[in-house]
N, C-alpha and C positions, 0 to 999 in steps of 0.2 A: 504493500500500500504506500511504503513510504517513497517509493522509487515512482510510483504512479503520480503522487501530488507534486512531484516534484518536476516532473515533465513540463509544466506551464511556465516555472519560475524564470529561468533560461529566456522565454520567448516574450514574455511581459517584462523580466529585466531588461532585454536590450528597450524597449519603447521607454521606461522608465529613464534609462539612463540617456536617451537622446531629451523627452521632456525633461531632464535635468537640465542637461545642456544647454537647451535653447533657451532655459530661465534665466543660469546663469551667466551666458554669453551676452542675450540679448541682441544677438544677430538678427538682421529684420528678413520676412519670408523670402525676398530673393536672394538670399547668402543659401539656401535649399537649392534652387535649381540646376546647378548642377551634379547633386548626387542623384536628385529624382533623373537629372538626363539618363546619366551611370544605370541608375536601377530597371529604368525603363527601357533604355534602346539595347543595352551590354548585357547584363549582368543577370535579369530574370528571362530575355529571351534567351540566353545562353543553357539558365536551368532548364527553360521549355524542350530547348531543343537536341538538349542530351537527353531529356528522359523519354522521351518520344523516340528518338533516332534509335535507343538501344533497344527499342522494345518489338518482339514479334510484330509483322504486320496484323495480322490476325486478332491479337488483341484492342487496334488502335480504331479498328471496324465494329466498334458493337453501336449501333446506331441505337437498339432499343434500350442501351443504359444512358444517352443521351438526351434519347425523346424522354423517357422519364425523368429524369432530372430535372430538365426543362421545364416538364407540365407539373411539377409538383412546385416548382422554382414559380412559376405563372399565378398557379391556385392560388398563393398568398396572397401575389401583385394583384388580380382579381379579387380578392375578397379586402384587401386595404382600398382599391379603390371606389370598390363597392361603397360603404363603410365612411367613407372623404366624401363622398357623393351623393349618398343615399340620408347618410346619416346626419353628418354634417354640415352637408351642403353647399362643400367646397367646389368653387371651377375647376375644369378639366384638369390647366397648367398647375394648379396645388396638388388635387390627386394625383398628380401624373407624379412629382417628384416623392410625395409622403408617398406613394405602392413604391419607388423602386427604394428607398429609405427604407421600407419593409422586404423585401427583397432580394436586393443588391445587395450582397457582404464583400469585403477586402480579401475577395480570393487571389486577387494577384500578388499584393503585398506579401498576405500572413496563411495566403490557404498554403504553398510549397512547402513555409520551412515550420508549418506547425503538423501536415501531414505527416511527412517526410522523419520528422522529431518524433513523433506517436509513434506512426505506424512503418516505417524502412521503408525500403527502395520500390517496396509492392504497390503501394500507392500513388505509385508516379503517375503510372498511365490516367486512372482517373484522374485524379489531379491535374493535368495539362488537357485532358479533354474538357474537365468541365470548364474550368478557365476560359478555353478557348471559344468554347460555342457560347456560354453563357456571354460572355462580353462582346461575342460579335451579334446576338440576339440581342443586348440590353442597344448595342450603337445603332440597330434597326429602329427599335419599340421610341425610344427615348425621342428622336425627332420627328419622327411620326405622330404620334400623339401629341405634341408639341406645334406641329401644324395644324392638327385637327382643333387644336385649342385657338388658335389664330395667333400664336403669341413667337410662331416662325414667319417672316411673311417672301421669306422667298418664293420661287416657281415649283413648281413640280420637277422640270427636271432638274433646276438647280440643288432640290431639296434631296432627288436620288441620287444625284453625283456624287454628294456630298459623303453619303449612307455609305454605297460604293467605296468611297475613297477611304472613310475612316474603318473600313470592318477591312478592305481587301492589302490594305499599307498597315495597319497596327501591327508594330513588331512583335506584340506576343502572338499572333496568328500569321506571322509570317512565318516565323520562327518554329511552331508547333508545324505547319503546313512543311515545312522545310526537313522537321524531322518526322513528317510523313513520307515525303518521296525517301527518304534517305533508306528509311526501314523500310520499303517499297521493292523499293529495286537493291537492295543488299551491297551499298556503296562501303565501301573499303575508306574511312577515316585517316587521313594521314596522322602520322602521333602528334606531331607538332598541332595539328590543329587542333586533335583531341583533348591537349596540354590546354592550350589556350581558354575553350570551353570548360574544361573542370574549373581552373585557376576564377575563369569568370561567373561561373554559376557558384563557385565556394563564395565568394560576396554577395549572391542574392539575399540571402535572407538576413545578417547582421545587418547590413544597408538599409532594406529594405524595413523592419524594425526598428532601427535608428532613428530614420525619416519619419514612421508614425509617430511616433514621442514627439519629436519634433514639431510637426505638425500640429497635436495637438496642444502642447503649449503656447502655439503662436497665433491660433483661433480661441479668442476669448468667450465666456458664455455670456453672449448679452439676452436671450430672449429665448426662453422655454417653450414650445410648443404645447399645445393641450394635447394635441395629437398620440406626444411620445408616450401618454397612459398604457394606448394599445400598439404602438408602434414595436417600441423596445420589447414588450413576450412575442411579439409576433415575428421578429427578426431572429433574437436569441434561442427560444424554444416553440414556436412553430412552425417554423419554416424549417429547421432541421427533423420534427416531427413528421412532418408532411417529406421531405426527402425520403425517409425512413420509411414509412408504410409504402408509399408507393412504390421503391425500388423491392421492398421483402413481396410487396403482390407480384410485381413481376417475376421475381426470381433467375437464380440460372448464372449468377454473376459469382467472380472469384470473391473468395470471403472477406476478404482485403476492400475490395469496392464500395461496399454500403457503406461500413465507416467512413472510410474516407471522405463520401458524399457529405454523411452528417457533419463529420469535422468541417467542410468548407460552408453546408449548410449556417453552422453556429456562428460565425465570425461577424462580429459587427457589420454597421454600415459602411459601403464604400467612400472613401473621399470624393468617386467621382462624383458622386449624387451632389455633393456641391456644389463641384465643378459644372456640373447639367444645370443643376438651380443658376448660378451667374450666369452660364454662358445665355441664358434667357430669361434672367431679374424675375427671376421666382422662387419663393420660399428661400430665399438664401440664408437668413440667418439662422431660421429654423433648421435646418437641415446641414448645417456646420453644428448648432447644438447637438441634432439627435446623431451626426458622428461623435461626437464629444462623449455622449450619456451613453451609448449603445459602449461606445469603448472601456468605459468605465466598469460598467456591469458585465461586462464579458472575461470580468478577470474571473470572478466568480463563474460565470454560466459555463463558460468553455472549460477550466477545470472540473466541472461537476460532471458535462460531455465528455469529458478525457476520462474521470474515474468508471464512467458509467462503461466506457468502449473497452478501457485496458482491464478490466475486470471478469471481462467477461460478461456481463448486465444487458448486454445488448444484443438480442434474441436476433438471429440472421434468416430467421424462417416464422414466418407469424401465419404464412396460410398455407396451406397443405396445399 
């Protein structure tokens, strides 16, 4: 047990000690840009695309542990937006950032090296596929609905180029797509380059950790959402719930896999849902909060998702 609670420490230390830093330093958010360059263009497509490249093709093809990830990933988005909508009576552009604020977790930053830290090298494969589809599914959803709200006023085609451009250039889906043909066609690795790739995927995740601390020291909490009542269970423990059931109905998948899901399921909010809120002056402060509050309480939640997995507690067959 004691080697189980202690799995988290490690991965919530490195964020602690970068929000140290950034208190103490007092460096302003652009002194960040370029480690996040580092972590985003080098360093986590590097991890992507070793773990992908080494892996059987056959494994890299399971579309039906995609499609369910996805619809269990959606169910949420659908029922928060519901809920903003129905309930509350918020516009489109607010539901639209509060579901993926429910939704969306920091699987690029902290899904690799908090999987990878649980569960070894077997969770890569998931791990880089969920990453990959779910982020090129959210740069679909996110301006789309965003147009429907009228709060994008580009063209149509202007508004699919865009889509295009940001799902088919995002180095983590170049990079995973890159260690698909690799494992594809059975391409021969020079060592020097294989060097290169370890050397830069061994930085993904301290970096990548660092930078969240970071991060959040340098986004103040000015304004509480009412929202985050139901926002934060619904990120931290139903949306990994809903991961969970839906992959044990489908079944058929290495034992390795469903955890994993739930681990990426459980991770807080993304930064980018911020990023989405500015990039079209919606909900932004709220949704820099509920990255804040969702981070906070996930030191808690995801260690309790870690005891639950490493334990054995978590049944890999629920329906006959």
């Amino acid at each position: 047990m004691a080697e189980i609670v202690s799995l988290p420490l490690p991965f919530f230390g490195l964020i602690l000690i970068g929000y140290i830093a950034a208190k103490a330093t007092k460096q302003p958010a652009e002194a960040l840009g370029w480690l996040n360059t580092f972590i985003i263009y080098a360093a986590l497509p590097a991890l992507f695309f070793k773990l992908v490249s080494r892996t059987p093709i056959e494994e890299l093809t399971r579309v039906d542990f995609i499609a369910t990830d996805i619809a269990a990933t959606y169910a949420v988005f659908i029922l928060l937006f519901a809920i903003g909508r129905l309930v509350r009576g918020n516009s489109l552009a607010d539901c639209t950032i509060q579901s993926f604020a429910g939704a969306y977790g920091n699987i690029g930053y902290l899904g690799p090296s908090l999987a990878l830290l649980a569960l070894g090298e077997g969770a890569a494969v998931p791990v880089a596929l969920i990453i990959c589809f779910e982020n090129a599914l959210h740069f679909i959803v996110a301006p789309a609905l965003m147009a429907a709200a009228g709060d994008d006023k580009r063209s149509t085609g202007q508004l699919v180029a865009d889509i295009v451009r940001k799902v088919a250039l995002h180095p983590f889906i170049l990079s995973t797509a890159a260690g698909f043909a690799v494992a594809a066609l059975h391409i021969d690795q020079p060592l020097a380059f294989q060097r290169l790739v370890d050397y830069l995927a061994q930085a993904a995740a301290p970096c990548a950790l660092f930078a969240v601390g970071v991060t959040l020291a340098l986004r103040p909490l000015k304004r509480i959402p009412a929202e985050i009542s139901y926002i934060v269970p619904a990120k931290l423990i139903l949306h990994p719930i809903a991961v969970f059931i839906a992959l044990t109905a489908v079944g058929g998948f290495e034992p390795v896999w469903i955890p994993a899901a739930v681990l990426l399921a459980c991770l807080p909010t993304a930064t980018n849902v911020f990023v989405i809120g500015q990039q079209y002056g919606v909900w932004q402060e709220r949704a820099s909060a509920t990255i804040l509050i969702t981070t906070v309480f996930s030191v808690v939640t995801v260690s309790l998702w870690l005891i639950v997995i490493r334990s054995g507690l978590l049944p890999l067959q629920l329906f006959p």
